[in-house]
C-alpha positions as CSV (number, residue, x, y, z in Angstrom):
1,X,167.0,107.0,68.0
2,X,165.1,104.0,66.0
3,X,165.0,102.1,69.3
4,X,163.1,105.3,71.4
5,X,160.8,105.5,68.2
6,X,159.9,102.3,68.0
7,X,159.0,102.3,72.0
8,X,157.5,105.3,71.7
9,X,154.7,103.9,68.8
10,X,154.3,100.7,71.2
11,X,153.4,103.4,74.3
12,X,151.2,104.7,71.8
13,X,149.8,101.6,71.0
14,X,149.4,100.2,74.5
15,X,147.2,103.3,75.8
16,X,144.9,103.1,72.3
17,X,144.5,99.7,73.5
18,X,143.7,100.4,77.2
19,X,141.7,102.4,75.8
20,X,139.6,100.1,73.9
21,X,140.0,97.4,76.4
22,X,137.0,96.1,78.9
23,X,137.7,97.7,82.5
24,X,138.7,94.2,83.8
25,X,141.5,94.0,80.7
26,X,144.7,95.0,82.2
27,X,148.5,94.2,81.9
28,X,149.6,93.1,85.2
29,X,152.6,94.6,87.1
30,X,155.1,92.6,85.5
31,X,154.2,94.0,82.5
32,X,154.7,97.0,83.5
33,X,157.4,96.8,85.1
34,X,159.8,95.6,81.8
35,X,161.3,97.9,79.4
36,X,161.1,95.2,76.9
37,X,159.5,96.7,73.6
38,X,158.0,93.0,72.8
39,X,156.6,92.3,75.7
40,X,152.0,92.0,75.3
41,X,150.1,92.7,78.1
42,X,148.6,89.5,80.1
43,X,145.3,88.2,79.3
44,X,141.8,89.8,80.9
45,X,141.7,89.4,84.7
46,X,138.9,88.8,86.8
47,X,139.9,88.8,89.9
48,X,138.2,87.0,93.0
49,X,139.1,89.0,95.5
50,X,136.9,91.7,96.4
51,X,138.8,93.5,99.4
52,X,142.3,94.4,100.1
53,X,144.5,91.7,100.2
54,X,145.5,92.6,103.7
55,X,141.5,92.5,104.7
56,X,141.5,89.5,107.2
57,X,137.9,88.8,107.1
58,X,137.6,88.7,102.9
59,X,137.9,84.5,102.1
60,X,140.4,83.7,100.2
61,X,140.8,80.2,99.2
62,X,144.1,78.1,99.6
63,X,144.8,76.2,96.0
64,X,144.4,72.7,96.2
65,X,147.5,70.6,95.7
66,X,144.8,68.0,93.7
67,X,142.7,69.0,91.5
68,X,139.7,67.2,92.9
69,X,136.6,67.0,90.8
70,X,133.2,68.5,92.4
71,X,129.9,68.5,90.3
72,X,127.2,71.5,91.6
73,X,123.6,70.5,90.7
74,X,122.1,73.4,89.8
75,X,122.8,76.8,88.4
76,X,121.2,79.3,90.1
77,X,122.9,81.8,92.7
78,X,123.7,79.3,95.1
79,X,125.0,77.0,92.8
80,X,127.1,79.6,90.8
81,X,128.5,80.9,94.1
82,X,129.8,77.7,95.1
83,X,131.1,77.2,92.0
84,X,133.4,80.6,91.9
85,X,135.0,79.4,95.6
86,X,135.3,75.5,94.6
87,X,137.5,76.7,91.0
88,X,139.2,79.8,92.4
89,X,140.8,77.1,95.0
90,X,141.7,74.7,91.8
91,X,138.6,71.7,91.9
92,X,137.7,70.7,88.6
93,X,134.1,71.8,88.6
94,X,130.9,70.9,86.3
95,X,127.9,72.8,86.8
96,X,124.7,70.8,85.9
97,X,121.7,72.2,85.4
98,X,118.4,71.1,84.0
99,X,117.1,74.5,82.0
100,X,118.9,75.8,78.6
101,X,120.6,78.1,80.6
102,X,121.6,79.1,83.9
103,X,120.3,81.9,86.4
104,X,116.8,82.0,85.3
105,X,114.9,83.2,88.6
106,X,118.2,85.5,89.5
107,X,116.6,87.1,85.7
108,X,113.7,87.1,86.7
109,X,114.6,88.3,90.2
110,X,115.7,91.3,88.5
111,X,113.1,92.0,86.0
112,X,111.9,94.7,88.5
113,X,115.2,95.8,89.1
114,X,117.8,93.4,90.9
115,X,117.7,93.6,95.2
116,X,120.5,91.7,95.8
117,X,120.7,92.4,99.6
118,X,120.0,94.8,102.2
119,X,121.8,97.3,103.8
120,X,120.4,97.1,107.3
121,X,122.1,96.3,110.8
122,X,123.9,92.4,110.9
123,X,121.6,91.7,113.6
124,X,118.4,92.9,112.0
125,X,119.1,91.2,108.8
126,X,119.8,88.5,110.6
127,X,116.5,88.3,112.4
128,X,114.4,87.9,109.0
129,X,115.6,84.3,109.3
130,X,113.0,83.6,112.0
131,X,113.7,80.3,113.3
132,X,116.7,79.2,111.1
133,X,118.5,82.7,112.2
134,X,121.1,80.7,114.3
135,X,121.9,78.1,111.7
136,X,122.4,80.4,108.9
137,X,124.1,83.1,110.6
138,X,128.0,81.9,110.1
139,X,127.4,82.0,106.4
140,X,125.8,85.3,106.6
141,X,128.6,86.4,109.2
142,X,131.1,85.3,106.2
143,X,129.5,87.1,103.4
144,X,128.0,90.2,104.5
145,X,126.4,92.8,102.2
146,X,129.7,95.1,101.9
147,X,131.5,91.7,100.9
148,X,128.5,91.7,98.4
149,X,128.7,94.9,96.7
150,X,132.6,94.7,96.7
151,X,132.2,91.5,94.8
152,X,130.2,93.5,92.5
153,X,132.2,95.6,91.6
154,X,134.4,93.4,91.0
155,X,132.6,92.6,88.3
156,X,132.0,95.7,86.9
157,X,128.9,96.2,88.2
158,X,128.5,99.3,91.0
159,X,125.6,98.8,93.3
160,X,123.9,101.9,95.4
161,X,121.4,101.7,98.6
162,X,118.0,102.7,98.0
163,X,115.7,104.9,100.5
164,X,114.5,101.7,101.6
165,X,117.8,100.8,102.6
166,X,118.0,97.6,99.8
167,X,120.8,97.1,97.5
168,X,120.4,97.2,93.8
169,X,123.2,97.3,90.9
170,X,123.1,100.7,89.5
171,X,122.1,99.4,86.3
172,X,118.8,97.8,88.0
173,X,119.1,94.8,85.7
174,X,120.4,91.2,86.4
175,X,122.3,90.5,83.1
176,X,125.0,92.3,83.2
177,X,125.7,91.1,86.8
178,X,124.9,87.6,85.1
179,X,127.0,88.0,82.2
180,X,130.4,89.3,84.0
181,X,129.4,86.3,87.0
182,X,129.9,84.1,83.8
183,X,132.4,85.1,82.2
184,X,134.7,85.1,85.3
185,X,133.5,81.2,85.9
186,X,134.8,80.1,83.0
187,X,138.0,82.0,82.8
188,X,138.4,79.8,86.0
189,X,137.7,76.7,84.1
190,X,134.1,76.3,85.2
191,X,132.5,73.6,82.7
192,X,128.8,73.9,82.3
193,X,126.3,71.2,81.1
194,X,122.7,72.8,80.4
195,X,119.5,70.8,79.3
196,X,120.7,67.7,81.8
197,X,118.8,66.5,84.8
198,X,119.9,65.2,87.7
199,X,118.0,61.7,88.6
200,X,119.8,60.7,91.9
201,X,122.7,58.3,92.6
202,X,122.9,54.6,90.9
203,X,121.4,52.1,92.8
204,X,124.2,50.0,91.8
205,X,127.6,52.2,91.4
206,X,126.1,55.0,94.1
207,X,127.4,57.4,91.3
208,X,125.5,60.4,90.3
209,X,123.1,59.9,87.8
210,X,122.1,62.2,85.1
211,X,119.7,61.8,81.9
212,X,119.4,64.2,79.2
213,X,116.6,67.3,79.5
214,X,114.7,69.9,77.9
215,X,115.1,68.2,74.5
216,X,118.2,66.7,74.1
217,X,119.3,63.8,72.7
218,X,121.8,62.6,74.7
219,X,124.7,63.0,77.8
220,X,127.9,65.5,77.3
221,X,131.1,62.8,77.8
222,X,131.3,64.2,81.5
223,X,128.3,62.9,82.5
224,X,128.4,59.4,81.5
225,X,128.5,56.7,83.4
226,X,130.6,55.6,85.4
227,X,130.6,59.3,86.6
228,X,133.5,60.3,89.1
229,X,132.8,62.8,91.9
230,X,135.4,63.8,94.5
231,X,132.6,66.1,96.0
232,X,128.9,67.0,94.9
233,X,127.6,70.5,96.2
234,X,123.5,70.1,95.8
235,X,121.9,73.9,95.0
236,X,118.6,72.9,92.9
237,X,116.1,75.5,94.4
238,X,112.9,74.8,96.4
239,X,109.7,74.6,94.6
240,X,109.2,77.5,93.7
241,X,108.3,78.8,90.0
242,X,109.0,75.7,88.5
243,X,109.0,77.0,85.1
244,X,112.2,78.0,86.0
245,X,114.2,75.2,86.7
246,X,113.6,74.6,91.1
247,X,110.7,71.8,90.6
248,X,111.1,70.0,94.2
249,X,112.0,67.1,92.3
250,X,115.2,66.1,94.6
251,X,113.4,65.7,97.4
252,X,112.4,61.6,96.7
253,X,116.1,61.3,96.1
254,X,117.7,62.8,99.3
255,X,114.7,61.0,101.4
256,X,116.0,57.8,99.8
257,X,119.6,58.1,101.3
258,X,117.7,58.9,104.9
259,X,118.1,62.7,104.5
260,X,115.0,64.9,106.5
261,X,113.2,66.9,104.4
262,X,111.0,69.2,106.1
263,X,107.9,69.5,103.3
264,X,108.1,72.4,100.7
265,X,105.3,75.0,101.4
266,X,104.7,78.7,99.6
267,X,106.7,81.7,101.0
268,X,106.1,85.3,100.2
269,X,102.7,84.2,98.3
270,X,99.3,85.3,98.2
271,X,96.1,84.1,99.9
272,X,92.9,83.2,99.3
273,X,89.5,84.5,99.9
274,X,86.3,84.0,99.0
275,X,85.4,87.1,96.9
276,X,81.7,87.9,95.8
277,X,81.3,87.9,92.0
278,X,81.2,92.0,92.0
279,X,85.1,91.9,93.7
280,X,86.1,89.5,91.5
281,X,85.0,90.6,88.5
282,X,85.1,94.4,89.2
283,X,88.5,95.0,91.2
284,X,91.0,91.9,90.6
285,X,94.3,93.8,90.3
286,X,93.6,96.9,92.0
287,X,96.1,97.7,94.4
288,X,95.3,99.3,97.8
289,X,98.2,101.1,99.5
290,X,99.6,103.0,101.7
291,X,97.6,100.0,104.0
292,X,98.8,98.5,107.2
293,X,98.0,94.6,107.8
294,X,97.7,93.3,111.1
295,X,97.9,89.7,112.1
296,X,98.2,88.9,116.4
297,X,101.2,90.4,117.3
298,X,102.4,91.4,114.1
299,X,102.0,94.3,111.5
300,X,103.2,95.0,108.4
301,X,102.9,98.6,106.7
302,X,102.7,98.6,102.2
303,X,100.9,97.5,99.8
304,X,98.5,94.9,98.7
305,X,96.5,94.4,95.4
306,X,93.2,92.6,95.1
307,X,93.7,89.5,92.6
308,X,90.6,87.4,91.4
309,X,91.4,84.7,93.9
310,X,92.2,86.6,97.4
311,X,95.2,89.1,97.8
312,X,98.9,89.9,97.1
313,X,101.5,91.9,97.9
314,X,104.9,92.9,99.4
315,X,102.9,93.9,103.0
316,X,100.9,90.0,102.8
317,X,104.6,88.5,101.6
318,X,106.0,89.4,105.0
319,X,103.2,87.6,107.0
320,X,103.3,85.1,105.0
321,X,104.9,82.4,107.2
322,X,102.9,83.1,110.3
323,X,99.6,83.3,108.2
324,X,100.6,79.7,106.8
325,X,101.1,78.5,110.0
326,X,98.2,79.2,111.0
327,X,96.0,78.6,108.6
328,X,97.2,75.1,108.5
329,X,96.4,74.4,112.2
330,X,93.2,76.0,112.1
331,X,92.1,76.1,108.7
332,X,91.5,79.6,108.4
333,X,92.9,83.3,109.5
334,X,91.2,86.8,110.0
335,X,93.4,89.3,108.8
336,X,92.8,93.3,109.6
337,X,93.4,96.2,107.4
338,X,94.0,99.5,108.0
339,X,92.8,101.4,104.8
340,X,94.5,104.7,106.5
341,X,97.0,104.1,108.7
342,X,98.5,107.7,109.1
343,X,95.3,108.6,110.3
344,X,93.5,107.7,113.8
345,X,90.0,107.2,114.4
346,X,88.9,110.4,115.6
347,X,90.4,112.5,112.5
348,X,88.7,109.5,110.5
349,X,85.5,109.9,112.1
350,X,85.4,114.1,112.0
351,X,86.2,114.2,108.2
352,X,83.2,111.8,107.5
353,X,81.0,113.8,109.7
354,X,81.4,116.6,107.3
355,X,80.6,114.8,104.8
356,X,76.7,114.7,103.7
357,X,74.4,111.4,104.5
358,X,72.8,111.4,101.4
359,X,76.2,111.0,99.5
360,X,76.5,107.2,98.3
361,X,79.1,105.2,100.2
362,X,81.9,105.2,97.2
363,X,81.6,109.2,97.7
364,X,81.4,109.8,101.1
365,X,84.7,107.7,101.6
366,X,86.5,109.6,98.6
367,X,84.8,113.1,99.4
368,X,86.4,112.7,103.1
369,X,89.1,110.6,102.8
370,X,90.7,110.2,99.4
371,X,89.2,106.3,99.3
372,X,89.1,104.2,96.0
373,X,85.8,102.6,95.1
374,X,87.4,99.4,96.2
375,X,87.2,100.0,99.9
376,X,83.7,100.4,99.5
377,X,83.3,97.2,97.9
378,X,85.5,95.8,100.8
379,X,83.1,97.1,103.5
380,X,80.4,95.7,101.5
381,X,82.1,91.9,101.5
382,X,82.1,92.1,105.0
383,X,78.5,91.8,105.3
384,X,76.5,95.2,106.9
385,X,78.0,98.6,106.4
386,X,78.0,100.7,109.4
387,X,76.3,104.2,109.4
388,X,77.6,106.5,111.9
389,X,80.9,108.0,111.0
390,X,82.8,106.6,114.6
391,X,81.8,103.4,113.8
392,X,82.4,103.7,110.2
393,X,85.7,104.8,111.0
394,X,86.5,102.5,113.7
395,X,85.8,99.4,110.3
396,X,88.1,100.9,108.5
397,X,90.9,100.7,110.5
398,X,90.3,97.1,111.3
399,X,88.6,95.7,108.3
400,X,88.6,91.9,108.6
401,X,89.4,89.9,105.8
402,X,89.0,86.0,106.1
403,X,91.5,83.8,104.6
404,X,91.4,80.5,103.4
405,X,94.7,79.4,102.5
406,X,98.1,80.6,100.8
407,X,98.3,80.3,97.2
408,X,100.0,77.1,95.3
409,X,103.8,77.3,95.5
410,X,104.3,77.3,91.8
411,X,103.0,80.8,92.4
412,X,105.0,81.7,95.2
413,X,108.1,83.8,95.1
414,X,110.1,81.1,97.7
415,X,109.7,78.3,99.4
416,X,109.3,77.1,102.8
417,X,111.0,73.8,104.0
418,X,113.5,71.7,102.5
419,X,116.5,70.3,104.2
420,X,116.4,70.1,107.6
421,X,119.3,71.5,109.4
422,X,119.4,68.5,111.5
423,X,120.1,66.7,108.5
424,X,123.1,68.3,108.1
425,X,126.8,68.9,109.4
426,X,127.9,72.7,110.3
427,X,129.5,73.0,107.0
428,X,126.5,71.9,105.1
429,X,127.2,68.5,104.5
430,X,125.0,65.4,104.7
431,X,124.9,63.2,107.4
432,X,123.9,60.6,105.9
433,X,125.8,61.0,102.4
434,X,129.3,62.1,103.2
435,X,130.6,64.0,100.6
436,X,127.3,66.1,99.5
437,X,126.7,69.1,100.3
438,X,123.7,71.3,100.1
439,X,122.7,75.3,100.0
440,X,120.3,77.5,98.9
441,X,116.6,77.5,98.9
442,X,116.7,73.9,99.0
443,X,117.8,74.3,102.5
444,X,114.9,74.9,105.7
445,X,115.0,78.5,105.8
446,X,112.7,81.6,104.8
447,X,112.8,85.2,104.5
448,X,110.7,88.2,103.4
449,X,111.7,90.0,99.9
450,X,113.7,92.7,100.1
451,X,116.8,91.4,99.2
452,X,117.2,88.4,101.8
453,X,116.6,85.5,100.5
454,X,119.7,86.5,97.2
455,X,122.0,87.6,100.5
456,X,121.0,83.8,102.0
457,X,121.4,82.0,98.8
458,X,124.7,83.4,98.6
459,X,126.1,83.4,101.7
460,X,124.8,79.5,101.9
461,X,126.8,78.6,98.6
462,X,129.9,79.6,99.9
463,X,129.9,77.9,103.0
464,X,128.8,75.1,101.3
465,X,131.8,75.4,99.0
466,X,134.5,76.5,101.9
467,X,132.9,73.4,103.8
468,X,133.6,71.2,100.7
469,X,137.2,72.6,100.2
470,X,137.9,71.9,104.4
471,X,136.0,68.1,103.9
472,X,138.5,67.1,100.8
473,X,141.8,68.4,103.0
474,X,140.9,66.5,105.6
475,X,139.4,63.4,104.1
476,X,141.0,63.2,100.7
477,X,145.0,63.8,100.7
């Protein structure tokens, strides 16, 4: 009877303690499975896999009979991916990165709440790569957005699919996504080395070489020389926002070991334009939506918002690349706005009609069609006004703005350029550094917002990592 009381007040214990527990925080089966009254449930687990075991296409990595030591530059998504395959299959991994802590653009990414990925068609998604489509599309075959909201809540983190079809975590923030991502990094014996920047390889050794960052003094006993590496994944960002940690700075180094490096440009950035004193001074930051931008063959439906410099936007972000493009062969691109698009000319023209000629311009447009005073100041910048409501209405829905150039990329969202992919092996590798691998935006890809370029980022630090894994059985044991 003392024996079935005693197990009885450890049951009672146990499920207080569940209870209490984090959802991750479980006793595994063999726990469960022994009647032994002194037995403590196992330690928290966070578990890698995000699917079934018996899912075919979820990754999951064979253990490494060596414990081979990889360094990742960089902490950002790309970086931290990699990281979770390379430790879940038994490397030795350091993480280095250059800011006091790690994932500062995925916070920032989420400061407006977290679009992780998108929920469209494989093939659509796959066609916001442009150009670099083909070449990314094994990585984003490999880690699609299911696998990406499975591994999510995997970490405790449930994810939904908004009206626009993106993904978000339902708690629209990136820090507790962060946080758990952590957490389950170093359970798997992750070791990270904040405030230290990566310089290149020794021109003697051809070692990795790292010098201290961000204030401190000097090098975690890691990172000194001589400095081993069985493997070095490369995931420092484009150019991007430098103020968060992707500077452009690697760029010097990889061209020194006769890697191609396609220049770094602005993506999903703003343009310029030469405003009159009245725009700039009167309507900088006033948005102008629902607006439809149209640029040769391609238009974009959204919104924009008049800045002191030219314009920005989600709609602009999307044309972004071609816009460049052009602008840099022909110094210049003529963009056209439709100020109304659910509404033709004809309706346009009869509701101005109605309206009387005596009525200033600012009224006649909001009398008859619901127009801010900053359309009018629009018509105005494009020199002469027209009178007649047909070919009043005909302006504005093909209001030509000039553009001079994007904005500078330490204002863009991404980058444009980096490694180019004939640089590299399928698996991600240099060819002309065997043994370094690169992913992320430092690779020669770009994609709109709305979700893609997290989805890329991602998927691109785990091929990186399963090519690294394949490149050290092959070349290593």
């Amino acid at each position: 009877m003392a024996r079935l009381s005693l197990l009885s007040c450890w049951q009672l214990w146990l499920k207080r303690w569940m209870r209490m527990a984090k959802p991750q925080r479980k006793p595994c089966r063999a726990c469960w499975s022994r009647s032994a009254i002194w037995l403590l449930p196992c330690a928290p687990v966070f578990p890698l896999r995000t699917k079934p075991p018996d899912d075919p296409a979820q990754f999951s990595p064979e253990r490494m009979s060596t414990p081979y030591r990889v360094f990742v530059i960089g902490g950002g998504p790309a970086g931290l991916a990699a990281a979770e395959v390379l430790s879940d299959a038994g490397c030795v991994v350091h993480v280095v990165e250059r800011m006091p802590s790690l994932g500062r653009k995925f916070l920032m990414a989420g400061r407006g709440g977290l679009n992780i990925s998108h929920s469209e068609a494989q093939e659509k998604l796959l066609a916001r790569y442009g150009a670099a489509a083909p070449w990314l599309a094994p990585a984003l075959a490999a880690w699609t957005t299911d696998d990406i909201r499975h591994w999510m809540s995997a970490l405790g983190q449930e994810s939904f699919i908004g009206s626009s079809g993106r993904v978000f975590p339902k708690s629209m923030k990136a820090s507790p996504l962060l946080r758990a991502w952590l957490a389950r990094l170093q359970q798997q014996g992750v070791q990270f080395h904040t405030r230290v920047d990566w310089t290149g390889w020794d021109a003697t050794t051809g070692r990795l070489s790292f010098t201290p960052a961000q204030g401190r003094s000097d090098l975690p006993p890691d990172l000194v020389e001589p400095c081993r590496a069985d493997a070095v994944m490369l995931a420092t960002g484009g150019a991007s926002w430098p103020r968060l940690g992707s500077n452009g700075a690697w760029v010097p180094a990889l061209q020194a070991q006769g890697a191609t490096v396609v220049p770094l440009q602005p993506a999903n950035c703003g343009f310029r334009t030469n405003w009159s004193a009245v725009m700039r001074d009167r309507f900088a930051g006033t948005p102008l939506k629902p607006v439809a931008l149209r640029f040769g063959d391609h238009t974009v439906r959204g919104e924009v918002v008049v800045t002191a410099t030219g314009l920005e936007g989600g709609a602009l972000y999307a044309l972004s690349g071609v816009l460049r493009n052009h602008i840099s062969q022909h110094g210049q691109a003529e963009l056209l706005l439709d100020l109304r698009p659910d509404l033709s000319v004809a309706t346009l023209a009869s509701r101005l009609a109605k309206v009387r000629p005596r009525e200033s311009l600012s009224n006649r447009l909001r009398k008859a069609l619901r127009l801010p005073p900053v359309v009018a100041a629009l018509l105005r910048e494009e020199g002469e006004v027209p009178v007649t409501p047909q070919a009043l209405a005909e302006r504005l829905k093909a209001l030509p703005v000039l553009l001079t150039g994007p904005e500078s990329i330490e204002r863009a969202i991404s980058s444009a350029g980096g490694v180019a992919q004939a640089a590299c092996e399928a698996n991600f590798m240099l060819h002309a550094k065997l043994g370094v691998f690169v992913a992320g935006e430092m690779l020669d890809w770009e994609a709109p917002t709305g979700g893609y370029l997290l989805h890329a980022c991602l998927a691109t630090g785990r091929a990186a990592a399963k090519g690294a894994l394949q490149w050290l059985r092959e070349t290593r044991s």
